[in-house]
C-alpha positions in Angstrom: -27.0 48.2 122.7 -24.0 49.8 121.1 -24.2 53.2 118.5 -23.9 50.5 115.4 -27.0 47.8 116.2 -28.7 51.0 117.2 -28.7 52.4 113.3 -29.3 49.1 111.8 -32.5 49.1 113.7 -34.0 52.5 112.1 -33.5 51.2 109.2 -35.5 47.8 109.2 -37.9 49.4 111.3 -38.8 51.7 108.7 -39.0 49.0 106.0 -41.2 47.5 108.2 -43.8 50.2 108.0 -43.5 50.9 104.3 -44.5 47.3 103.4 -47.5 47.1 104.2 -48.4 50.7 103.4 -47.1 50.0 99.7 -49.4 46.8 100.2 -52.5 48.0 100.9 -52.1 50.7 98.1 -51.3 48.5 95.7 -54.9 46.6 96.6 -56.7 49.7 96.5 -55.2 50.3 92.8 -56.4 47.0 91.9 -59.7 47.2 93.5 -60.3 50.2 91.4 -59.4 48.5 88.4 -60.7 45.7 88.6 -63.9 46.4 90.4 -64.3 50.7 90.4 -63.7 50.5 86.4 -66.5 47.9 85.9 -68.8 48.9 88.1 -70.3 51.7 85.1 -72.6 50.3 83.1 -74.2 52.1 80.5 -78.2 52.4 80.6 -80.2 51.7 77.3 -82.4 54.2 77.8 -82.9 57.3 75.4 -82.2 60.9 76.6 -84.9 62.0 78.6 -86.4 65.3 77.8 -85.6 68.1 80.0 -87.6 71.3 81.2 -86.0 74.3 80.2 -87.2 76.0 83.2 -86.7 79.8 82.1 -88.3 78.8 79.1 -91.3 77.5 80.5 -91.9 80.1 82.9 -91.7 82.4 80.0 -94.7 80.5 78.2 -96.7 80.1 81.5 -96.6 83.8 81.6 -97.5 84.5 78.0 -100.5 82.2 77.6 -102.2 82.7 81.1 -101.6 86.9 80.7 -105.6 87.9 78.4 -105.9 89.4 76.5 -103.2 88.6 74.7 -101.8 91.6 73.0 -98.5 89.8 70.9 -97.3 87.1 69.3 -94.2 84.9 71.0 -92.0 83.6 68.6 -89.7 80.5 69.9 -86.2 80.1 68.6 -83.3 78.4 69.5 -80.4 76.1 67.7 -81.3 72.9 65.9 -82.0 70.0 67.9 -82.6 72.2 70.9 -85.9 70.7 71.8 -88.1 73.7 71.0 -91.2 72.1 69.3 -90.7 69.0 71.7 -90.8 71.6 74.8 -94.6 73.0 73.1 -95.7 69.9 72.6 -94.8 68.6 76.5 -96.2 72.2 77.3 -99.2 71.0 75.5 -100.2 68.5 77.8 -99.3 70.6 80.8 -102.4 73.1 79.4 -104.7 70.2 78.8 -104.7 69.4 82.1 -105.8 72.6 83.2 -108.8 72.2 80.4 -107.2 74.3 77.6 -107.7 73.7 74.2 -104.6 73.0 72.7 -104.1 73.4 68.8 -101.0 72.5 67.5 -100.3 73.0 63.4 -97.2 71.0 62.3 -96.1 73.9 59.2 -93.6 71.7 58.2 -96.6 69.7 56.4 -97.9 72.2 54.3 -96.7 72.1 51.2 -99.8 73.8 49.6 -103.0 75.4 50.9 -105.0 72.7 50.6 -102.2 70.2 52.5 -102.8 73.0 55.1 -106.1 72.5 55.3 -106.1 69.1 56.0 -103.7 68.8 58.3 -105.3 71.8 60.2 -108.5 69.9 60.4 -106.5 66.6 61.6 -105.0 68.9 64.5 -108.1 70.0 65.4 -109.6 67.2 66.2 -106.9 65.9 67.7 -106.9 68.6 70.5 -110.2 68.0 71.1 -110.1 64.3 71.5 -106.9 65.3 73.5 -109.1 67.5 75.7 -112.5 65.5 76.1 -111.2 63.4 79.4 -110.1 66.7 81.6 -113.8 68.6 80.6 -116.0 68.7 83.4 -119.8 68.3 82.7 -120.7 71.9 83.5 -118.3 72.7 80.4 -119.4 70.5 77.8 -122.6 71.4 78.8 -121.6 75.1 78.2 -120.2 74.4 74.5 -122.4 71.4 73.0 -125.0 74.0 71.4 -123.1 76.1 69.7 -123.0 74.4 66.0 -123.0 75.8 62.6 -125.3 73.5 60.7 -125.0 70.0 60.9 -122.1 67.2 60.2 -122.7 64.4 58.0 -120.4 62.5 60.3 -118.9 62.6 63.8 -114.9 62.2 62.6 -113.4 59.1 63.7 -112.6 59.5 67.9 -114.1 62.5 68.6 -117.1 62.5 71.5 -120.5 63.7 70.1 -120.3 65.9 72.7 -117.1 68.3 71.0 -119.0 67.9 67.4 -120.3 71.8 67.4 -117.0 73.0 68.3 -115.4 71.0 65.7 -118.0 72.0 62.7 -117.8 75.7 64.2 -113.8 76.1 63.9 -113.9 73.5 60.5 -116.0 75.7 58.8 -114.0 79.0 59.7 -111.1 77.2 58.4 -112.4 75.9 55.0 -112.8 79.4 54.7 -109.8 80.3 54.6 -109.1 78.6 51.2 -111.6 79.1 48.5 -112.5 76.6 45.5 -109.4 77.9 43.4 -106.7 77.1 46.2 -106.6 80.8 46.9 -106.2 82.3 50.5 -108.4 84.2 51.4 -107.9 86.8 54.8 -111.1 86.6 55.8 -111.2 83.1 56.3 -108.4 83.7 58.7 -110.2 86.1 60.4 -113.3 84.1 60.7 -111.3 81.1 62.5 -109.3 83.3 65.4 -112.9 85.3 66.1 -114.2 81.2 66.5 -111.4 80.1 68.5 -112.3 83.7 70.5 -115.2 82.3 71.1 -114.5 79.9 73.0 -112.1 82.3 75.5 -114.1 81.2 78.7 -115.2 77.4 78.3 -112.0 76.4 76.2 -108.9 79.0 76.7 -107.7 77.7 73.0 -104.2 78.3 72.6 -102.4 77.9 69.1 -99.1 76.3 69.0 -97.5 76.9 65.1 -94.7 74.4 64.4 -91.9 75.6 62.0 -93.7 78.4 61.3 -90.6 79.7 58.9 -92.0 76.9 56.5 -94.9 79.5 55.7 -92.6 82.6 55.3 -92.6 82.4 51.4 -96.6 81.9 51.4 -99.5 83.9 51.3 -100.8 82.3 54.3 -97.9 83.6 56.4 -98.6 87.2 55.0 -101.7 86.7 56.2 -101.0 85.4 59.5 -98.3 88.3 60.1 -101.1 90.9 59.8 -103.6 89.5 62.0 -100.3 88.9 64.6 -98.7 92.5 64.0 -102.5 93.9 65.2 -102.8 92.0 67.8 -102.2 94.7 70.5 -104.9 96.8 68.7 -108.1 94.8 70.1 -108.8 92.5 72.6 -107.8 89.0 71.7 -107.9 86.6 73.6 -105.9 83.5 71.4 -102.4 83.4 72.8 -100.4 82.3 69.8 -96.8 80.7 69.8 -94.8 80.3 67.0 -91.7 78.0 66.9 -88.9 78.8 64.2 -86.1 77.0 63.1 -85.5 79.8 60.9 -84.6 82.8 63.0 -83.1 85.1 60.3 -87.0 86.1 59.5 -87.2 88.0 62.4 -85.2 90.7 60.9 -87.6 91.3 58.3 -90.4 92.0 61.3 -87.8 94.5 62.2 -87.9 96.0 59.1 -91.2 96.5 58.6 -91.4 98.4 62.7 -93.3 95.1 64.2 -91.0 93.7 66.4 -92.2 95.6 69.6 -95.6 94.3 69.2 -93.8 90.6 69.1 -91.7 88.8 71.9 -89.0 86.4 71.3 -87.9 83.7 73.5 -84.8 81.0 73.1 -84.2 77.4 74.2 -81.2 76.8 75.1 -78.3 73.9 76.0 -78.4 71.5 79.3 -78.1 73.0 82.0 -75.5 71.7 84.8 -78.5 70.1 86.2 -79.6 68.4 83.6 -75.8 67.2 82.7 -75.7 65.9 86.4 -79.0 63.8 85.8 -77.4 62.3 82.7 -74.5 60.8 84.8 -76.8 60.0 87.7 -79.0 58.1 84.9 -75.8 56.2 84.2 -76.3 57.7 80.6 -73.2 58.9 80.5 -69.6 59.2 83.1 -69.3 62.5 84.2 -65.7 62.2 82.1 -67.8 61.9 79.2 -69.9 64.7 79.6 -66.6 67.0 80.1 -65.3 65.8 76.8 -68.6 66.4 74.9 -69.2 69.4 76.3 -65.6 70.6 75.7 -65.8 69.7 72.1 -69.2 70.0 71.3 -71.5 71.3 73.3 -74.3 70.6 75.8 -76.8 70.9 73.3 -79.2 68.2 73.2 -79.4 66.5 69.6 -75.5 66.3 69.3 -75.5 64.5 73.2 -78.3 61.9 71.7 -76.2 61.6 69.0 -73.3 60.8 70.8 -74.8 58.4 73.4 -76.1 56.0 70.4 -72.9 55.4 69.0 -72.0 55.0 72.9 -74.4 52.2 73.3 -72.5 50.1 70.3 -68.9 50.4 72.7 -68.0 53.0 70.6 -65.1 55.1 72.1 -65.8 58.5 73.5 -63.4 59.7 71.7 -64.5 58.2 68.2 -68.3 59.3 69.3 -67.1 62.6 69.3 -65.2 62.4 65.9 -67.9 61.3 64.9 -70.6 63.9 65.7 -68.3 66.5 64.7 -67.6 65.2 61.6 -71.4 65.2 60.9 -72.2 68.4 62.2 -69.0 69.6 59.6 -70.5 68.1 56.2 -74.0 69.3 56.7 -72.6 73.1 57.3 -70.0 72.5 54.8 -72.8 70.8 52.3 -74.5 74.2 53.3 -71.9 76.6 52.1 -70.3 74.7 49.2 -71.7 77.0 46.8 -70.1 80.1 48.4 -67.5 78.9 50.5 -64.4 81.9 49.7 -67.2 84.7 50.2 -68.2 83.0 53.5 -65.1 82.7 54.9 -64.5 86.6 54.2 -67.3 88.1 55.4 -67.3 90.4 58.2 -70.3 88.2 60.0 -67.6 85.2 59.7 -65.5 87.7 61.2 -67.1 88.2 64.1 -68.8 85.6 64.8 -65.1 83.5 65.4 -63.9 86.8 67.4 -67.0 86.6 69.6 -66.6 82.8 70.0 -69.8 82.0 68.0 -72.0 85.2 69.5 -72.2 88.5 67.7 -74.6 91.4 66.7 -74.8 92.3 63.1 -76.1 95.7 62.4 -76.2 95.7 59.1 -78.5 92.8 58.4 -78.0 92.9 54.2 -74.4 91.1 55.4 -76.4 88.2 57.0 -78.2 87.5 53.5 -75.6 85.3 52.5 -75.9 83.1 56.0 -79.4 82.7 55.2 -78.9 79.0 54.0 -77.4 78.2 57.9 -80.0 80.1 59.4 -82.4 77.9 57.6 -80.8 74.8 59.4 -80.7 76.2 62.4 -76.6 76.4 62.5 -77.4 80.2 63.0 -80.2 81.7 65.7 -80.7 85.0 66.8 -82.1 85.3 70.5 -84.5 88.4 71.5 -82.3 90.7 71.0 -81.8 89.9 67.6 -78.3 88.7 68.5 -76.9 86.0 66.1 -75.4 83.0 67.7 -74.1 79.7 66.5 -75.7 76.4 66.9 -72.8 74.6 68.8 -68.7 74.5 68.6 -68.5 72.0 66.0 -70.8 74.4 64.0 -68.2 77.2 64.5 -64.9 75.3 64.2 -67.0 75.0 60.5 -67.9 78.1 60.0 -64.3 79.4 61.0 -61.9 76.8 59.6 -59.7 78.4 57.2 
C-alpha cells in the first residue's frame, strides 16, 4: 500500500469511530429529555412535620429532670413549628402516662375566655390520657374529689371525674365574681396539679404565652415561675413565645438565670434530603429556596402549594418573597426612615441577619417584628432574623 492510500485510511477510520460515539450520545441526550425529565412527578402530599432533634432532647431533659426548679421558654422564627413540636411532644408524654395540659394563650382575650378554655384543655388531656392509664393508677386517683359534679363533661371516663373537679375548682379560683385575678387561685391550681406528681406527672404546655404579657394573669404567672427554684415543684412548665423581645424584660428584672431558653430552628440537611426523597420537591428546588429564602418550614409549605398549581420555581419563590416583604413592610410603615437608621438595622445587615444588642432600649422600636416573629432572640439573648427574605426587608434601602 503506498504513503498516499496509507493517510486516506486514518482519516475514514477515525470518522468511523466518532459516528457512532456522537450517536449513542445524542440518544442518551434524548433519553434524558424525554424520559429523565418526566420521570419527576410531584407528590400531593403536605410537608410532613419534622423532629427537631436537639430540640426535643432538650424537652426530654427538662420535663423528666423533678423537681423542676425553672421555667423553659421556647422560641424560634415564625412558622418554625414550635407549638406544632409541643403538641407532637404531647403525645410522646401521653404514652408514657403523663398528663398533658396544653393552654392555647392565643384564645384569651379576657379572664373569663381564659377560664373556659382552660377548663376545655383540661379535659381534653384527660380524655387524651384515659386509654394509656393502667388500672393500678386510676385506682390510685379516683378518690380524691372535691365535692361532687352535677355532671360528668361530655367524653370524659367517670373514672378521671375527681381529678377534673379537683383542678376545675383550683382554677375557677383563680378568677373571682368581678373578673379579677386573683394569685391565690393560681397558687391553688399548681399545688393541685402537684398533687398528682406520682400517679399523673402533669406537665403544662402554655401556647403563645406572649399573648398574656400585657395581663395580670401573666404577672402572676411570672412570679410563681421566677420562684420556682425556691421549693420543690414538681410541674415542669413550657412556655412557647412567638414574641421573644419579652425576655429582655426577665433580664431586667435579674430572672433570667432561674429560666432556660431553647430555639427551633430551620430543616436540617436531613430533613431537606427527605423532602426530595418524598418527591416533594427536586433537589434543584430545594437549592433555589434555600438560596433565596431559607430552609425554614412555613415559607417551604408555602412554596410547595403554589408548586402543586405548575407554578414555576422561580415565580414560587417571587412569590413567597414578595409576601414575606409586605407583611414586614406593613409592619414598619409607620416608622420606616427611623428603621432603616437604626443601629440594630445596622447590625443586623452587617451580621447577615444575627447580632447582639446591648443596649436593649434600641430594640423598642423592633418590637412590632418581634411580635410577628420576623425577629427572635435565642438563649443567649442574641437577636436573629426570621429568614433572608425577612432581611433583604429589613435592609433594603
Amino acid at each position: 500500500m503506498s504513503g498516499n492510500e496509507s493517510a486516506a485510511v486514518k482519516p475514514k477510520a477515525k470518522r468511523s469511530y466518532m459516528f457512532p460515539i456522537t450517536i449513542i450520545s445524542i440518544s442518551f441526550f434524548l433519553y434524558y429529555i424525554l424520559f429523565m425529565r418526566r420521570q419527576f412527578i410531584r407528590s400531593d402530599q403536605r410537608l410532613p412535620f419534622f423532629w427537631d432533634r436537639s430540640l426535643n432532647k432538650t424537652l426530654k431533659q427538662y420535663v423528666d429532670i423533678l423537681p423542676s426548679k425553672y421555667t423553659m421558654f421556647l422560641t424560634g422564627a415564625y412558622e418554625s413549628g414550635k407549638s406544632r413540636h409541643l403538641y407532637n411532644f404531647s403525645t410522646d408524654l401521653l404514652r408514657k402516662q403523663r398528663l398533658v395540659i396544653n393552654f392555647d394563650a392565643t384564645k384569651f382575650s379576657t379572664s373569663e375566655t381564659f377560664l373556659e378554655h382552660a377548663l376545655i384543655a383540661i379535659r381534653k388531656s384527660l380524655i387524651d390520657i384515659r386509654p394509656y392509664l393502667t388500672s393500678s393508677v386510676l385506682k390510685e386517683i379516683a378518690p380524691s374529689s372535691i365535692g361532687r359534679a352535677h355532671f360528668t363533661p361530655v367524653g370524659l371516663d367517670p373514672s378521671l371525674l375527681g381529678v377534673y373537679n379537683n383542678l376545675a375548682h383550683s382554677l375557677k379560683s383563680i378568677v373571682d365574681d368581678d373578673g379579677n385575678v386573683q394569685s391565690t387561685g393560681v397558687h391553688n391550681f399548681f399545688e393541685s396539679l402537684d398533687s398528682y406528681r406520682e400517679s399523673l406527672k402533669p406537665v403544662l404546655f402554655i401556647h403563645g404565652g406572649d399573648y398574656l404579657y400585657n395581663s395580670p394573669l401573666f404577672e402572676i404567672v411570672r412570679s410563681i415561675m421566677t420562684r420556682k427554684n425556691q421549693y420543690q415543684n414538681y410541674i415542669p412548665v413550657v412556655i412557647e413565645l412567638r414574641d421573644s423581645s419579652i425576655l429582655f424584660d426577665f433580664e431586667e428584672c435579674n430572672i433570667l438565670n432561674k429560666m432556660r431558653v431553647s430555639t427551633a430552628g430551620d430543616l436540617n440537611e436531613t430533613a431537606l434530603d427527605i423532602l426530595i426523597r418524598s418527591k416533594l420537591f427536586t433537589s434543584f428546588e430545594i437549592r433555589r429556596i434555600s438560596s433565596q429564602i431559607g430552609s425554614q418550614g412555613g415559607p417551604l409549605a408555602h412554596v410547595l402549594e403554589d408548586l402543586k398549581f405548575d407554578t414555576k420555581i422561580e415565580k414560587a419563590i417571587e412569590n413567597e418573597i414578595k409576601a414575606i416583604e409586605t407583611k414586614v413592610l406593613d409592619v414598619l410603615r409607620n416608622n420606616v426612615s427611623n428603621y432603616k437608621s437604626s443601629t440594630v438595622t445596622t447590625k443586623l445587615c452587617k451580621g447577615n441577619g444575627h447580632a447582639f444588642i446591648a443596649e436593649r432600649n434600641d430594640l423598642v422600636m423592633f418590637k412590632p417584628l418581634f411580635k410577628h416573629g420576623f425577629l427572635y432572640v435565642d438563649e443567649m439573648l442574641h437577636t436573629h432574623v426570621a429568614n433572608k427574605a425577612v432581611l433583604r426587608a429589613i435592609c433594603a434601602r
